[in-house]
C-alpha positions in Angstrom: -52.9 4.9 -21.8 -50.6 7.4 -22.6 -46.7 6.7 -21.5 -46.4 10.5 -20.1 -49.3 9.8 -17.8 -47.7 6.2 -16.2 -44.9 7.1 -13.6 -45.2 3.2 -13.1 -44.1 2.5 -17.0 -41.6 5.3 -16.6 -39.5 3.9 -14.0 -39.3 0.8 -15.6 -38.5 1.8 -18.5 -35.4 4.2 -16.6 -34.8 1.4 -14.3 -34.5 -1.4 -17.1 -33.0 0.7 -19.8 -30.3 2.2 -17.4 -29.6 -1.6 -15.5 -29.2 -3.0 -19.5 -26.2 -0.4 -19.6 -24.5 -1.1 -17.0 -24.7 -5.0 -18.2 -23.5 -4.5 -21.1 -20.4 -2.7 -20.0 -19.8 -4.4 -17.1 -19.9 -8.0 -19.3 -17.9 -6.2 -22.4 -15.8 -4.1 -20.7 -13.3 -4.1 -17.4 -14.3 -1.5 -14.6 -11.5 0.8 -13.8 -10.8 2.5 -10.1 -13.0 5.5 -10.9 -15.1 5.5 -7.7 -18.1 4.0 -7.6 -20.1 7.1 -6.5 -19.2 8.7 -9.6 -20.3 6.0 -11.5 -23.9 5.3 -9.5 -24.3 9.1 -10.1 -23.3 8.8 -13.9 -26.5 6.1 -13.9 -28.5 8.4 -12.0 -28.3 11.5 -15.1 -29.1 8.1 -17.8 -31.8 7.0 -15.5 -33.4 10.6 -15.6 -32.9 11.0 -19.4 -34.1 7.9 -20.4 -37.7 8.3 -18.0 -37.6 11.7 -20.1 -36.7 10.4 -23.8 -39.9 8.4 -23.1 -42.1 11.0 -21.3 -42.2 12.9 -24.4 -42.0 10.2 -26.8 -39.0 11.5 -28.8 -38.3 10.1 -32.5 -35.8 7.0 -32.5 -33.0 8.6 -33.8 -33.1 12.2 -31.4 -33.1 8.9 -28.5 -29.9 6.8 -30.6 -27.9 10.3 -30.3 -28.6 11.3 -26.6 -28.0 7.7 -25.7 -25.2 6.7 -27.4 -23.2 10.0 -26.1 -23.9 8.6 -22.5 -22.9 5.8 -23.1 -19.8 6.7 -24.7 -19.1 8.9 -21.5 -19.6 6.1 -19.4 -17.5 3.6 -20.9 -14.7 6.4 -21.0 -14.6 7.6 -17.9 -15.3 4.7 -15.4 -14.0 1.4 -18.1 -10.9 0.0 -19.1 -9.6 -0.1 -22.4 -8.2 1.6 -25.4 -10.1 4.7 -27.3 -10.9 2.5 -30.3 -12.5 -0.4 -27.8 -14.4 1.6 -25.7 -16.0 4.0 -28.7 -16.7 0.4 -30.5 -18.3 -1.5 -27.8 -20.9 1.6 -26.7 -22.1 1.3 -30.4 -22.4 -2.0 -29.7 -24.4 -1.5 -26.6 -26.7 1.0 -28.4 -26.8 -1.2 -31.9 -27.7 -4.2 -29.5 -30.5 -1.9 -27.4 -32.4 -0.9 -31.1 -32.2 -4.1 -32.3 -34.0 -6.0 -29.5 -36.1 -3.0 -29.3 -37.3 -3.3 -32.8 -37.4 -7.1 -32.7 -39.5 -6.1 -29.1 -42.2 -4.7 -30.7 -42.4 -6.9 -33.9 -42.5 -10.1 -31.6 -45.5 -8.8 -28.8 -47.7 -7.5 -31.8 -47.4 -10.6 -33.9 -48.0 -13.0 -30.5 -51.1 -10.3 -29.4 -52.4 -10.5 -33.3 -52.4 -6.8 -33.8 -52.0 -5.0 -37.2 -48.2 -3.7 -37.6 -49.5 -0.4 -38.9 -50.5 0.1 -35.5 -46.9 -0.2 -34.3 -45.9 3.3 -33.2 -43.4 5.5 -35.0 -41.9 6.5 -32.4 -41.7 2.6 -30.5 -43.5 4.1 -27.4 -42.8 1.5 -25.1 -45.5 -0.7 -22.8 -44.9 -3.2 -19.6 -45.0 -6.3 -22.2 -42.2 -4.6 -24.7 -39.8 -3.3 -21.8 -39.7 -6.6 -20.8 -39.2 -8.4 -24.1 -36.7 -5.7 -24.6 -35.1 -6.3 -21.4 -34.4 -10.2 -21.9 -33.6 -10.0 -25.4 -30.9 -7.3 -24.9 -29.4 -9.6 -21.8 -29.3 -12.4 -24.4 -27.5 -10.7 -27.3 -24.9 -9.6 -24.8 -24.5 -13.3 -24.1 -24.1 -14.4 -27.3 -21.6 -11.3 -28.6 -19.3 -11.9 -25.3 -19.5 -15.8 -26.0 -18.7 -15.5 -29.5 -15.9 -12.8 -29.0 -14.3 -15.3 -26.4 -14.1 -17.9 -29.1 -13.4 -16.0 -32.6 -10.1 -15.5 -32.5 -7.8 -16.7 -35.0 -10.4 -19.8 -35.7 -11.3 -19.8 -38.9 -15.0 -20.0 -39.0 -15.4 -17.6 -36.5 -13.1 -15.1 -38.8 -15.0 -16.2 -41.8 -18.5 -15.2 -40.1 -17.2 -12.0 -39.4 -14.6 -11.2 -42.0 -17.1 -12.6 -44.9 -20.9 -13.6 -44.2 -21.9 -10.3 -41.9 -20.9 -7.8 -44.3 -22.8 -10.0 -47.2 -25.8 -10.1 -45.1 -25.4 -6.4 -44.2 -24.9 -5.5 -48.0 -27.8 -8.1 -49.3 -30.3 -6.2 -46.4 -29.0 -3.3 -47.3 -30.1 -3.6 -51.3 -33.5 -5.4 -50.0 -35.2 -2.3 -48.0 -33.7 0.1 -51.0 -36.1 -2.5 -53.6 -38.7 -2.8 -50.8 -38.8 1.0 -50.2 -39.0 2.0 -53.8 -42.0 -0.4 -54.6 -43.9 1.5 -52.3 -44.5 5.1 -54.0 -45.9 5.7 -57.2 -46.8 8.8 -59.4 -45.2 11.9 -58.5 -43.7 10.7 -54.9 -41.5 8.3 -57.3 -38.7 10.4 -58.0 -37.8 12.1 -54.8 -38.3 9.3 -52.9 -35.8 7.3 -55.4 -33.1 10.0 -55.1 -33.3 10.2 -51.3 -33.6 6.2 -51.1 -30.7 5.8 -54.1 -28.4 8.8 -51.8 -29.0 7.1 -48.6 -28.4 3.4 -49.9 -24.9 4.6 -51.4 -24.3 6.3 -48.3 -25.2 3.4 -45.9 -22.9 0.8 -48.3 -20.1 3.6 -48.4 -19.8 4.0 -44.6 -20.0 0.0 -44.1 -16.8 -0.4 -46.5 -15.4 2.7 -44.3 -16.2 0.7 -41.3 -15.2 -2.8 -42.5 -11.7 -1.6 -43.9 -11.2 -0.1 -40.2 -11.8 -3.0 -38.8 -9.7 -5.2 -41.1 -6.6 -2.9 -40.1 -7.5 -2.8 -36.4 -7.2 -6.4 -36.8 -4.3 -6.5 -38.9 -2.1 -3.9 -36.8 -3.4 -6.4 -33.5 -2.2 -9.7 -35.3 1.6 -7.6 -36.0 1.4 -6.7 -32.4 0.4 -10.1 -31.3 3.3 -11.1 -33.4 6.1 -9.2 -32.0 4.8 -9.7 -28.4 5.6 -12.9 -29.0 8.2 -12.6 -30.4 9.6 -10.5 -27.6 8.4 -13.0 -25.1 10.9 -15.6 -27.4 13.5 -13.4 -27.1 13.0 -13.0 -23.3 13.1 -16.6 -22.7 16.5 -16.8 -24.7 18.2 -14.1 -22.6 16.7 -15.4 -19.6 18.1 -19.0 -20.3 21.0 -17.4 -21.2 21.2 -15.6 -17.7 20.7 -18.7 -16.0 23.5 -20.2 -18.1 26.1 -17.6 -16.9 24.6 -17.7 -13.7 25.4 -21.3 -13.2 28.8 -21.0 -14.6 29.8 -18.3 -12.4 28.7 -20.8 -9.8 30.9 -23.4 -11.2 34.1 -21.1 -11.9 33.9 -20.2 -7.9 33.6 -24.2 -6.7 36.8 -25.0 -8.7 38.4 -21.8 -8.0 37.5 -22.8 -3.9 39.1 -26.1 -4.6 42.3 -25.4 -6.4 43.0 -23.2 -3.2 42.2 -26.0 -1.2 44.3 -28.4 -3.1 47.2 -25.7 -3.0 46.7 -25.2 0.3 47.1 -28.9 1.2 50.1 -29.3 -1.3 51.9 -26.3 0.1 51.4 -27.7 3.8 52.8 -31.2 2.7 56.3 -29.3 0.9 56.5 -27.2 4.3 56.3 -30.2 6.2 58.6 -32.6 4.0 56.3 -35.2 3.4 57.2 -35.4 -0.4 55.7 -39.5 -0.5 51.9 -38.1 0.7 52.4 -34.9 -1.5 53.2 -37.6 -4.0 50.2 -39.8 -3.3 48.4 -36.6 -3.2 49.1 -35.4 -6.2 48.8 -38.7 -8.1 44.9 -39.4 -6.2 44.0 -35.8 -7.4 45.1 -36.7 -10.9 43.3 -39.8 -11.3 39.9 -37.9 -9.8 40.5 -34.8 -12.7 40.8 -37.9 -15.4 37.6 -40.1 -14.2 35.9 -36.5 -14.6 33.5 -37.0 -17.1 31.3 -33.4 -17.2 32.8 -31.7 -20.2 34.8 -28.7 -19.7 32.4 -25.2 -20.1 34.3 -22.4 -21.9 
């Protein structure tokens, strides 16, 4: 059964493939206040293109391309976040999509026993591999938010990312360039060496591009983390500080409230000649400033 003839397979595949978009943002990502009629219609034009994309059973990559650009104009327009975070998590939304999609197809011929040179070129996609894809995707989202909520600064975590992915990436990488130049012989040889030997160089070049970004992505965070808190230290100095001279202020004004009263009373006693109590004043306020035992604030 051809996908072009299977309206049914079509809307799942638009329905599925355009639901596993807006789960991946939504779980990566923070919605902004864009309203949400834009953003249903937004779905709408990836639900169309992706039941098209499959109608006509374009090649993997033409799909990547049309696929990642909505994406990437999703996550701008109606997601939180800075340029560098929402360009870097709608590659990871699309990397996430191919690679259960590949692992799709590997896993439901292997369980149904079927040859894999019968796997199509193109991965046109059936009710069993949608659904595979489907779960699989929902579960690699899972583990990437769960594992970004826990890497940072904990040092395996770092080390998984700073160290073993890009050893895996660059021992993969250097297995399908061996793998793919044991498979032509005679006069195929040579070009298909050269394109393999160009495109291997390529692929290691751009993941050293991509690694160094990250490392100073990460590096210019951990500096801003650092002054932030420093700031915040600061802050809490000046804000102690604040509270300080605010609670001194208080205390200047009390004694400055009773020295008035105590002139006040002293001034009364003179007026009215009663030198003996201005005396016994004088002498009880003197004993109450020496028992004082709250040191004097400059």
């Amino acid at each position: 059964m051809q996908i072009s003839n299977s309206i049914p397979l079509l809307l799942l595949v638009g329905l599925s493939e355009t639901w596993l978009v807006h789960f991946q943002l939504s779980r990566l990502m923070k919605r902004n206040h864009r309203h949400n009629a834009y953003y249903l219609l937004m779905l709408l034009i990836y639900f169309l293109v992706s039941i098209y994309d499959a109608a006509n059973n374009f090649q993997v990559y033409y799909v990547f391309m049309i696929a990642y650009v909505l994406i990437t104009i999703t996550a701008y327009l109606f997601y939180e976040g800075s340029n560098s975070s929402r360009l870097g998590i709608s590659f990871v939304c699309i990397a996430l999509n191919y690679s259960a999609t590949f692992y799709s197809f590997v896993a439901t011929w292997a369980a149904r026993g079927l040859s894999f040179d019968t796997i199509p070129v193109n991965y046109s996609p059936s009710y069993i591999t949608q659904l595979v894809l489907t779960v699989m995707v929902v579960l690699f989202t899972l583990v990437i938010y769960s594992y970004g909520k826990v890497m940072s600064n904990k040092f395996i975590p770092m080390m998984i990312t700073s160290f073993l992915i890009p050893f895996f990436i660059f021992f993969l990488v250097l297995k399908q360039y061996y793998l793919y130049s044991q498979m032509y012989s005679g006069e195929l040889m040579t070009a298909v060496r050269l394109t393999d030997s160009l495109v291997t160089a390529t692929l290691l070049f751009l993941t050293a591009c991509m690694l160094y970004s990250l490392n100073k992505v990460n590096d210019s965070l951990t500096e801003s983390l650092s002054y932030s808190a420093t700031l915040e230290q600061m802050l809490a100095v000046q804000e102690k500080y604040y509270t300080d001279l605010q609670k001194h202020q208080q205390e200047l004004r009390r004694i400055n409230h009773d020295i008035k009263s105590h002139t006040r009373t002293m001034v009364s006693l003179v007026e009215q000649g009663q030198y003996e109590e201005l005396a016994k004043y004088a002498y009880s306020l003197q004993n109450t400033i020496e028992s004082m035992t709250a040191p004097v604030t400059n």
